[in-house]
C-alpha positions, 0 to 999 in steps of 0.5 A: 500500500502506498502513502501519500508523499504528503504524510511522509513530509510529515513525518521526515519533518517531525523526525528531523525536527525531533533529532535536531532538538536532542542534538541541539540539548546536548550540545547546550548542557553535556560535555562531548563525547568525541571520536573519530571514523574514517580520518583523524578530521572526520569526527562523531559524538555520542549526539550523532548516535542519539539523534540517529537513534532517536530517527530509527525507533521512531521509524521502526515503531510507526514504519516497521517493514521500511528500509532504513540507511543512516550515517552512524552505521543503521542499515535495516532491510525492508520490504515495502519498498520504502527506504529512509536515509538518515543523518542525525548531525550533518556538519558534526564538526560545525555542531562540535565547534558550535559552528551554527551551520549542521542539521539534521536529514531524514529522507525517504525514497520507494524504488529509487524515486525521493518522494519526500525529506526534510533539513533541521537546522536545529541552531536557527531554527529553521525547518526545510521541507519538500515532497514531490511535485508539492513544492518546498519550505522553511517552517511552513512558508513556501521558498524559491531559489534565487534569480540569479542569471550571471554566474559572475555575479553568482554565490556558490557553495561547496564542501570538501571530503575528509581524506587530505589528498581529496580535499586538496583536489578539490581545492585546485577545483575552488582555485580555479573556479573563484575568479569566474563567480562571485564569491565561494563559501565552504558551510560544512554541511551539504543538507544545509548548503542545499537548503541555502540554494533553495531558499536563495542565501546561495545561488549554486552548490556543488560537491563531489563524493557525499554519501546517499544521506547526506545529499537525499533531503536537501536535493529534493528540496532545492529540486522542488524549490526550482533549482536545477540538480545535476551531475557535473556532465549534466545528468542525474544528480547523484551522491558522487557528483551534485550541482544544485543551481538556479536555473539562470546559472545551472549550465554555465557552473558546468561548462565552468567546473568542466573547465578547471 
C-alpha cells in the first residue's frame, strides 16, 4: 500500500525536527563525547548516535517493514519498498565547534524515486521541507531559489571530503573556479548548503563524493524549490557528483567546473 508523499513530509519533518532538538540539548548542557571514523578530521559524538537513534525507533515503531540507511552505521532491510536515509548531525564538526551551520536529514525514497525529506537546522531554527511535485519550505512558508542569471555575479557553495589528498583536489577545483563567480563559501554541511540554494542565501552548490544521506533531503528540496540538480556532465544528480543551481546559472557552473 502506498502513502501519500504528503504524510511522509510529515513525518521526515517531525523526525528531523525531533533529532535536531536532542542534538541541539546536548550540545547546550553535556560535555562531548568525541571520536573519530574514517580520518583523524572526520569526527562523531555520542549526539550523532542519539539523534540517529532517536530517527530509527521512531521509524521502526510507526514504519516497521521500511528500509532504513543512516550515517552512524543503521542499515535495516525492508520490504515495502520504502527506504529512509538518515543523518542525525550533518556538519558534526560545525555542531562540535558550535559552528551554527549542521542539521539534521531524514529522507525517504520507494524504488529509487525521493518522494519526500526534510533539513533541521536545529541552531536557527529553521525547518526545510519538500515532497514531490508539492513544492518546498522553511517552517511552513513556501521558498524559491534565487534569480540569479550571471554566474559572475553568482554565490556558490561547496564542501570538501575528509581524506587530505581529496580535499586538496578539490581545492585546485575552488582555485580555479573563484575568479569566474562571485564569491565561494565552504558551510560544512551539504543538507544545509542545499537548503541555502533553495531558499536563495546561495545561488549554486556543488560537491563531489557525499554519501546517499547526506545529499537525499536537501536535493529534493532545492529540486522542488526550482533549482536545477545535476551531475557535473549534466545528468542525474547523484551522491558522487551534485550541482544544485538556479536555473539562470545551472549550465554555465558546468561548462565552468568542466573547465578547471
Amino acid at each position: 500500500m502506498s502513502t501519500p508523499p504528503s504524510e511522509l513530509r510529515a513525518l521526515a519533518e517531525r523526525l528531523a525536527r525531533g533529532a535536531g532538538e536532542i542534538a541541539l540539548a546536548g550540545r547546550r548542557t553535556v560535555e562531548l563525547d568525541r571520536a573519530t571514523k574514517s580520518s583523524a578530521t572526520d569526527l562523531v559524538t555520542q549526539f550523532d548516535r542519539a539523534a540517529e537513534e532517536f530517527v530509527v525507533s521512531q521509524l521502526r515503531s510507526e514504519r516497521p517493514n521500511d528500509a532504513i540507511v543512516g550515517e552512524e552505521g543503521t542499515s535495516i532491510a525492508g520490504t515495502s519498498g520504502y527506504e529512509w536515509f538518515v543523518d542525525p548531525i550533518d556538519g558534526t564538526t560545525n555542531y562540535v565547534y558550535d559552528q551554527p551551520a549542521w542539521s539534521c536529514s531524514v529522507a525517504v525514497a520507494r524504488d529509487g524515486e525521493m518522494l519526500a525529506g526534510a533539513v533541521y537546522a536545529a541552531p536557527l531554527d529553521e525547518l526545510y521541507s519538500a515532497s514531490r511535485h508539492q513544492g518546498a519550505t522553511r517552517n511552513g512558508a513556501p521558498i524559491l531559489v534565487s534569480g540569479a542569471d550571471e554566474l559572475a555575479q553568482a554565490l556558490v557553495g561547496t564542501g570538501f571530503g575528509y581524506d587530505p589528498d581529496q580535499r586538496t583536489a578539490q581545492a585546485r577545483v575552488v582555485a580555479g573556479l573563484i575568479g569566474k563567480v562571485r564569491d565561494i563559501r565552504r558551510l560544512g554541511s551539504a543538507a544545509f548548503d542545499l537548503c541555502m540554494v533553495a531558499c536563495g542565501r546561495l545561488d549554486a552548490y556543488y560537491e563531489r563524493d557525499l554519501n546517499a544521506w547526506d545529499a537525499a533531503a536537501g536535493e529534493l528540496i532545492a529540486r522542488e524549490a526550482g533549482a536545477i540538480t545535476s551531475d557535473f556532465g549534466g545528468g542525474p544528480a547523484r551522491p558522487a557528483q551534485l550541482v544544485a543551481a538556479a536555473p539562470g546559472v545551472h549550465a554555465a557552473l558546468l561548462a565552468a567546473l568542466r573547465s578547471v
